[in-house]
C-alpha positions as CSV (number, residue, x, y, z in Angstrom):
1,X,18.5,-21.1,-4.5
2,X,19.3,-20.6,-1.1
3,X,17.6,-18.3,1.5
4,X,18.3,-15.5,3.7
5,X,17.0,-14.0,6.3
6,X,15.9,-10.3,5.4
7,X,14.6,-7.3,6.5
8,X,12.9,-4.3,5.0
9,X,12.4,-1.2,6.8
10,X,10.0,1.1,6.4
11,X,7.4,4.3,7.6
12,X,5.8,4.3,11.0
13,X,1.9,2.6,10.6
14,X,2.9,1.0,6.8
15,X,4.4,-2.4,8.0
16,X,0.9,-4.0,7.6
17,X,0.9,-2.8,3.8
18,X,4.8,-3.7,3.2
19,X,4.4,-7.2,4.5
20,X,1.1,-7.8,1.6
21,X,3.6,-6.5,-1.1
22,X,6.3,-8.9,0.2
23,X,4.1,-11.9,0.3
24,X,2.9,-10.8,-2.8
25,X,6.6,-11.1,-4.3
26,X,7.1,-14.6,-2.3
27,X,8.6,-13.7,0.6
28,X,7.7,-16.2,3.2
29,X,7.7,-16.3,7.7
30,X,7.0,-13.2,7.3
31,X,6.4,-11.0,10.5
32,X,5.9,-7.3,11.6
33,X,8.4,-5.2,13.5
34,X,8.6,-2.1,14.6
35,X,8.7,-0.1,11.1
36,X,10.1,-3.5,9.8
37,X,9.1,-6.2,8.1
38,X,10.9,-9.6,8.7
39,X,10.8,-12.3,6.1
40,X,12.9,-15.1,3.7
41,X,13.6,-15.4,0.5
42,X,16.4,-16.1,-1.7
43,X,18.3,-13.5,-4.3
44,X,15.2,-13.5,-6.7
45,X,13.3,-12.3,-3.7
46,X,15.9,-9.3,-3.0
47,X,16.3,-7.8,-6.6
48,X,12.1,-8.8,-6.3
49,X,11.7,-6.7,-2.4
50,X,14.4,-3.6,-4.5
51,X,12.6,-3.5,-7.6
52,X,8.7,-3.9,-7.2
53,X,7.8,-3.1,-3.1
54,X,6.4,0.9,-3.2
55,X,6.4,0.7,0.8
56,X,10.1,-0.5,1.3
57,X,12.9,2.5,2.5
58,X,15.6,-0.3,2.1
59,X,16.6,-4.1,2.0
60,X,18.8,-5.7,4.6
61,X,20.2,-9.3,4.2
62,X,20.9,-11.2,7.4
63,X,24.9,-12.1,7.5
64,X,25.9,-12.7,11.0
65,X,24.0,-12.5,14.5
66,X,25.9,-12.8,17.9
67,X,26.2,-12.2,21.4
68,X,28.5,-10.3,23.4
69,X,29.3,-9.4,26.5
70,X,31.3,-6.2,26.4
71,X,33.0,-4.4,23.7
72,X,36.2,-5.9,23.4
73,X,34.2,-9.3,22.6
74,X,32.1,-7.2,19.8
75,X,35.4,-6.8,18.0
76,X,36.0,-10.3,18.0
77,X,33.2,-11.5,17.4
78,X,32.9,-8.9,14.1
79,X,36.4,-9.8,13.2
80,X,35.5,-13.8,13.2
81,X,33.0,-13.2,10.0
82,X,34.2,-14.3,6.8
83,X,34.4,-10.7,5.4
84,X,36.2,-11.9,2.2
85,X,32.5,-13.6,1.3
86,X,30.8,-10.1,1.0
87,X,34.0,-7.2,0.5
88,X,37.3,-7.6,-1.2
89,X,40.2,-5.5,-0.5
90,X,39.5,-3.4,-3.5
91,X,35.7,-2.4,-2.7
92,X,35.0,0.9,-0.6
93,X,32.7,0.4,2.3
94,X,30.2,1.7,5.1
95,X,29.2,0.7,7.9
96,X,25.3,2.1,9.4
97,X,24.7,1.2,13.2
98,X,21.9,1.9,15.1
99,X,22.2,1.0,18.8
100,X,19.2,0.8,21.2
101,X,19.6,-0.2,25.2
102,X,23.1,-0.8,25.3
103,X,25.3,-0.7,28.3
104,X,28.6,-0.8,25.8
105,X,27.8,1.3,23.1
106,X,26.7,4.8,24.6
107,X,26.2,5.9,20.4
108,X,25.9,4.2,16.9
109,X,29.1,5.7,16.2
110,X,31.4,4.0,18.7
111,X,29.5,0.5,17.0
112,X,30.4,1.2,13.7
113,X,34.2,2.6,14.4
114,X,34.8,-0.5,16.3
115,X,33.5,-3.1,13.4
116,X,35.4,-0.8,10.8
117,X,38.3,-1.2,13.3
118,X,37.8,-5.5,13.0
119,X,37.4,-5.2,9.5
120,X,40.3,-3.4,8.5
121,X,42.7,-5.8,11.2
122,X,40.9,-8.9,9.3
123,X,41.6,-8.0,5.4
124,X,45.4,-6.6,6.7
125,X,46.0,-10.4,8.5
126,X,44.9,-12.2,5.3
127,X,45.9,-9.8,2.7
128,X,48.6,-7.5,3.9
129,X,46.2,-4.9,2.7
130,X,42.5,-3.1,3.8
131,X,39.6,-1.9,1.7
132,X,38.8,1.8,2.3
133,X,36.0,3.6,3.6
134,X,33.5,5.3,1.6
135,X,31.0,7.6,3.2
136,X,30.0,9.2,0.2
137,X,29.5,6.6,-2.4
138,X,30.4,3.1,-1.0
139,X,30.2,0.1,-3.0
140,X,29.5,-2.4,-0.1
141,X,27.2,-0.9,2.8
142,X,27.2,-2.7,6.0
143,X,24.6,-2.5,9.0
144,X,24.8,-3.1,12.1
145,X,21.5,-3.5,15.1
146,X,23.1,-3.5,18.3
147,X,20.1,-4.1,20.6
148,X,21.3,-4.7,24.1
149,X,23.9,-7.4,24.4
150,X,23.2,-8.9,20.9
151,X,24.2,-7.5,17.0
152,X,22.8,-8.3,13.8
153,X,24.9,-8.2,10.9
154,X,23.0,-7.2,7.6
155,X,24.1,-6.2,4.0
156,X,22.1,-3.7,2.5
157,X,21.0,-4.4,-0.7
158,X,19.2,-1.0,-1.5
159,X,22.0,1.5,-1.1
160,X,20.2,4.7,-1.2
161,X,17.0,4.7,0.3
162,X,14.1,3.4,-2.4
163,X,11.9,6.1,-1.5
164,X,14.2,7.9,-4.4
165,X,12.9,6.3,-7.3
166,X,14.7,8.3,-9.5
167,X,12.0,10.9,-11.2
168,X,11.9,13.8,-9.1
169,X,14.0,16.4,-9.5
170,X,11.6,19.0,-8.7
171,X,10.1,19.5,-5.6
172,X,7.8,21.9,-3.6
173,X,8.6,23.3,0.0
174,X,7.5,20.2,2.1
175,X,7.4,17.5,-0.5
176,X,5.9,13.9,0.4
177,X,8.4,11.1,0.6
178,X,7.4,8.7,-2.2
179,X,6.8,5.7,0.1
180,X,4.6,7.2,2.6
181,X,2.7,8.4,-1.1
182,X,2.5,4.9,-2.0
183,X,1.3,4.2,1.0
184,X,-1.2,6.1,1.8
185,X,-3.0,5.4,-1.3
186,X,-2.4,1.6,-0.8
187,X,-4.0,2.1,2.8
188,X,-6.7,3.3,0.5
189,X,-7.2,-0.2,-1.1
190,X,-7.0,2.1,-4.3
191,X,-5.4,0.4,-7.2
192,X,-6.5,1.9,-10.2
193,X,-10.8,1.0,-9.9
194,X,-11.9,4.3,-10.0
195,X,-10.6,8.0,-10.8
196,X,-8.2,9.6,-8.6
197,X,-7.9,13.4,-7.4
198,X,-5.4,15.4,-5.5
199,X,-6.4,18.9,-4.7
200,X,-3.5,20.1,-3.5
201,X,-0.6,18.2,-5.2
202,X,2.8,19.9,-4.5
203,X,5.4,18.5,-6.5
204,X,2.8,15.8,-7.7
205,X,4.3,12.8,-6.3
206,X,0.7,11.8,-5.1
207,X,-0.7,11.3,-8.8
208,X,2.6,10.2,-9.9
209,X,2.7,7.0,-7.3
210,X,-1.0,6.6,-7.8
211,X,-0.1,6.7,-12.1
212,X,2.7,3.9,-11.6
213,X,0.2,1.7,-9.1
214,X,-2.9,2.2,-11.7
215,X,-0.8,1.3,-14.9
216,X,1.7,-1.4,-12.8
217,X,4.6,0.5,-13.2
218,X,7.3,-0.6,-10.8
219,X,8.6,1.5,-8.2
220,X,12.5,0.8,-9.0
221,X,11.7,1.5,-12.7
222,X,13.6,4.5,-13.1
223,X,16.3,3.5,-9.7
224,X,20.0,3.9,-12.1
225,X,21.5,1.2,-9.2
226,X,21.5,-0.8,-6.4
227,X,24.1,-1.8,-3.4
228,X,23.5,-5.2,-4.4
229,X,24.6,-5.0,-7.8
230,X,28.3,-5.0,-5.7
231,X,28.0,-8.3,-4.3
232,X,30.5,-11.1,-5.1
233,X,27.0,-13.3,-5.8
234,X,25.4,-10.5,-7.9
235,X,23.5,-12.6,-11.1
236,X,23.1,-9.7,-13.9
237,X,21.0,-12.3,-15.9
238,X,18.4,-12.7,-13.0
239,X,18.0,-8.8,-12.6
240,X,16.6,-8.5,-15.9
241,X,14.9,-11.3,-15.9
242,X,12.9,-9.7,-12.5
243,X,12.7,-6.5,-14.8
244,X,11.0,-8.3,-17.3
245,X,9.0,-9.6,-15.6
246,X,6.0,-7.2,-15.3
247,X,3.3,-6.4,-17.2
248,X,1.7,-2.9,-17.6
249,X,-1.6,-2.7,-16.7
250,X,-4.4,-0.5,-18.4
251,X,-5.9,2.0,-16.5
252,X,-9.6,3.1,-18.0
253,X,-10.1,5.8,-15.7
254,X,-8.9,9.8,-14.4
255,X,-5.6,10.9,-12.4
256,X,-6.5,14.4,-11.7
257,X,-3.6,16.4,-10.3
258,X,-4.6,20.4,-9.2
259,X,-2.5,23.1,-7.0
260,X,-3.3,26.9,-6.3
261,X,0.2,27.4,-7.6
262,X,1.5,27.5,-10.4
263,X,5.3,27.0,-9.8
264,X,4.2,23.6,-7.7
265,X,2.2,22.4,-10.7
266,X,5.1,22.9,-13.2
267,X,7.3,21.0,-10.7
268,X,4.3,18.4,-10.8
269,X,4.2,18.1,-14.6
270,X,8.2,18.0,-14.7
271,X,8.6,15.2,-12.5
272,X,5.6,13.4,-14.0
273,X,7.4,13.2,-17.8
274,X,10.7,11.6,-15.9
275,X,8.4,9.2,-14.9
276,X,7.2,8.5,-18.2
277,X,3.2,9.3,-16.7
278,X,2.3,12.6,-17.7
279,X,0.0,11.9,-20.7
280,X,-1.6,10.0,-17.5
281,X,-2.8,12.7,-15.1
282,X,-5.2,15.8,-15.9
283,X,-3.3,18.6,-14.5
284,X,-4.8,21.7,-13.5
285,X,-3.9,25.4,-12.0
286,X,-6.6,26.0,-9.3
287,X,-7.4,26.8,-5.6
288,X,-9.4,24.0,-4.5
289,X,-12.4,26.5,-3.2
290,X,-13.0,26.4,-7.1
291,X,-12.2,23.4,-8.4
292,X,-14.6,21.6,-10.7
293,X,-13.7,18.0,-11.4
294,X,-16.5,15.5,-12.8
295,X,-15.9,12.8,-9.9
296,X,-18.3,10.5,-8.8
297,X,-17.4,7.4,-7.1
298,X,-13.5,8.6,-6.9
299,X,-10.5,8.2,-4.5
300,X,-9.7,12.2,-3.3
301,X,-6.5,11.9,-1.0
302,X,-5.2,15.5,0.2
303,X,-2.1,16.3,2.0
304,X,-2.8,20.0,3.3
305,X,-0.6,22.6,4.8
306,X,-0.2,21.8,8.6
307,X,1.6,24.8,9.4
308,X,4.9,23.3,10.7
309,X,6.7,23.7,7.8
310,X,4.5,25.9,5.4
311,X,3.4,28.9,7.3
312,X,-0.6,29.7,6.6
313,X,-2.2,33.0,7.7
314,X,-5.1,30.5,8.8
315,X,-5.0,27.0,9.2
316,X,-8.7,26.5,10.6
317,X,-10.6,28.3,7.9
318,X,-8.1,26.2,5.2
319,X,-9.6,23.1,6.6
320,X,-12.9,24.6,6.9
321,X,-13.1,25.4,3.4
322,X,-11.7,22.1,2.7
323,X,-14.9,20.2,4.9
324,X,-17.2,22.3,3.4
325,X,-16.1,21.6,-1.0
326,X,-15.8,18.0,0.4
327,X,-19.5,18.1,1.5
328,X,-21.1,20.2,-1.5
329,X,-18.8,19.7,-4.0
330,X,-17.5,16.3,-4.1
331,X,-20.5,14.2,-2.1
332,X,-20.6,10.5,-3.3
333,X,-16.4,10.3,-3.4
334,X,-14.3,9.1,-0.9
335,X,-11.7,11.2,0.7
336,X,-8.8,10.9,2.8
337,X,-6.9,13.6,4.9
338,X,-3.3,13.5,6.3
339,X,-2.3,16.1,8.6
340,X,-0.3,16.5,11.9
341,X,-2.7,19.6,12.8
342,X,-4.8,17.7,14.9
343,X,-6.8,21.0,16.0
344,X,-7.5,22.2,12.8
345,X,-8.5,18.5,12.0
346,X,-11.4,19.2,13.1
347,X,-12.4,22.1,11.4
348,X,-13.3,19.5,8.6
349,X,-16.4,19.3,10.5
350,X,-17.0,15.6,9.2
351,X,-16.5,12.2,11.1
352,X,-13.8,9.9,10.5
353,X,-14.6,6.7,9.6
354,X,-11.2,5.3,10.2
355,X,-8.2,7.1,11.6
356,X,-4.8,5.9,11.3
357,X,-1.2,7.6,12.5
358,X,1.5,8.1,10.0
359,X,4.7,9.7,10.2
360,X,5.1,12.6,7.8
361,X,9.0,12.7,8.4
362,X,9.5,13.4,12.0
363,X,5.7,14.8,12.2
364,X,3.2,12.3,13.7
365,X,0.2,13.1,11.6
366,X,-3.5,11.4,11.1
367,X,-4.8,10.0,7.9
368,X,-8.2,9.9,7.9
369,X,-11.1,8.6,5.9
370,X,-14.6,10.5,5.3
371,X,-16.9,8.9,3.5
372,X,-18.9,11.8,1.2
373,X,-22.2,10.2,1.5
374,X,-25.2,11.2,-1.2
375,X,-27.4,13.3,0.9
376,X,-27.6,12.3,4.7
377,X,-26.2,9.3,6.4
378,X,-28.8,7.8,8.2
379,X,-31.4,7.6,5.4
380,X,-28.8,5.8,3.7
381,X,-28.4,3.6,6.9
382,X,-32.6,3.0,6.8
């Protein structure tokens, strides 16, 4: 089978986890971007990078790549591909452009009205007719990366973005995106060894992601369709053979999954049954100053209010009481923290051993890891 060149975009501060799931699906030269990962691999690999990677947004596939030296030649130059290869006249299209350091293109739009523009004047040459635009539901989606004078060509093989998986319909007030949930428990070098607790658990698509990594689930399991499944090459027989392809794993320990609200739990429990997990997670109605959970030797990752979003009378004494349960309640665990309230951060009163910046939508936030030592560190360092 023959290789492309692909890309797969994804979350500020995950590339390093994206490119272990790529090479772990047999992607090869594979090298870090800027919220990218570039890498080969043939078709196997794309219905592979859609189907199984938990940390990719979407997958582009290399078509064309030029230079050009002002925007009459970027018309040409798009007009020249073989369009006929990837689009017929009877397949709706779009076309997503980002544009970065251009002298031409002032704005993405002006790149992707004049590459519709050479599209349409290629298919009306050759066929006397043009396929139409389709912002809404498009069969073939087309991306453009103008980056000064040069463009890359891609097909997008995802569609809508594969941080919809396909099993939430209910969700809180500031719900986590289900790849950065996926990857900040894969930062966590948590896959299924130990139990699991979220304290504070929203919509629940924490314990959900953790429940699909634990029993091996794969993250396009419940996806209805991809872009790809539009291309002139598309091989139905080697889509479910990828689908087949995975085993579920057992999982011999706890997901526990608790929220002060009740609304946010229901949400939870709904969206864990569309993803066929909730006989999986120990849900539970309770503010976290009085939660009780067994755990000993556990993975606790909490995503608190930050107060952007979700106003809180207090922000300081929330993460005070949250240092403090951490310290009394759950010593001998290991807990991680993201937040973009850097000041109230520190009202955890413990040291991070590692800090790392995510991006919580457009909030730069800290994820940080506190190791809930047995009694006090440095007779444990002796």
């Amino acid at each position: 089978m023959k290789n492309f060149r692909l890309a797969a975009k994804t979350s500020s501060g995950l590339e390093q986890i994206l490119a272990k799931e790529i090479k772990a699906i047999g992607g090869k030269n594979i090298t870090l971007g800027n919220r990218a990962v570039f890498y080969e691999g043939d078709l196997e690999v794309i219905y592979k990078s859609n189907y199984l990677l938990r940390t990719a947004l979407r997958v582009l596939k290399e078509i064309e790549f030029f230079r050009f030296k002002n925007v009459d030649q970027f018309y040409l130059k798009c007009k020249e591909i073989d369009w006929f290869q990837y689009l017929t006249v009877d397949q709706s299209f779009v076309i997503h452009s980002t544009v970065g350091n251009s002298k031409d293109f002032s704005n993405s739009m002006f790149a992707s009205l004049k590459a519709k523009d050479a599209i349409a004047d290629y298919f009306r040459e050759k066929f006397g007719k043009r396929p139409n635009v389709d912002t809404e539901n498009p069969e073939i989606v087309i991306d453009l990366h103008v980056h000064g004078d040069s463009c890359t060509v891609s097909l997008d093989s995802s569609g809508e973005s594969l941080h919809k998986r396909g099993y939430r319909i209910k969700q809180g007030e500031a719900p986590l995106n289900e790849v950065l949930a996926a990857g900040m428990i894969l930062l966590t070098r948590w896959k299924g060894e130990c139990d699991f607790l979220d304290p504070m658990c929203g919509s629940g698509t924490l314990p959900i992601e953790a429940a699909m990594i634990a029993h091996n689930i794969p993250a396009g399991k419940f996806r209805k369709n991809y872009a790809f499944e539009n291309w002139r090459d598309f091989d139905q027989l080697l889509l479910d053979r990828v689908k087949q392809s995975t085993e579920k794993k057992e999982f011999k320990y706890n997901i526990y999954a608790s929220d002060i609200s009740g609304s946010n739990l229901l949400n939870a429990q709904t969206n864990a049954r569309r993803a066929l997990v909730f006989n999986k997670i120990k849900f539970q109605v309770s503010d976290f100053r009085n939660l009780k959970i067994p755990l000993n030797n556990g993975m606790i990752i909490i995503n608190p209010p930050y107060g952007e979003r979700l106003k809180e009378g207090d922000l300081d004494e929330l993460y005070g009481m949250i240092g403090e349960r951490l310290k009394h309640q759950f010593t001998g665990n290991n807990a991680w923290i993201l937040s973009s309230s850097m000041e109230s951060l520190k009202f955890i009163g413990l040291k991070p051993e590692v800090r790392i910046d995510l991006f919580n939508g457009p909030l730069k936030c800290k994820y940080n890891n506190y190791r809930l030592f047995d009694g006090k560190r440095k007779e444990l360092i002796k």
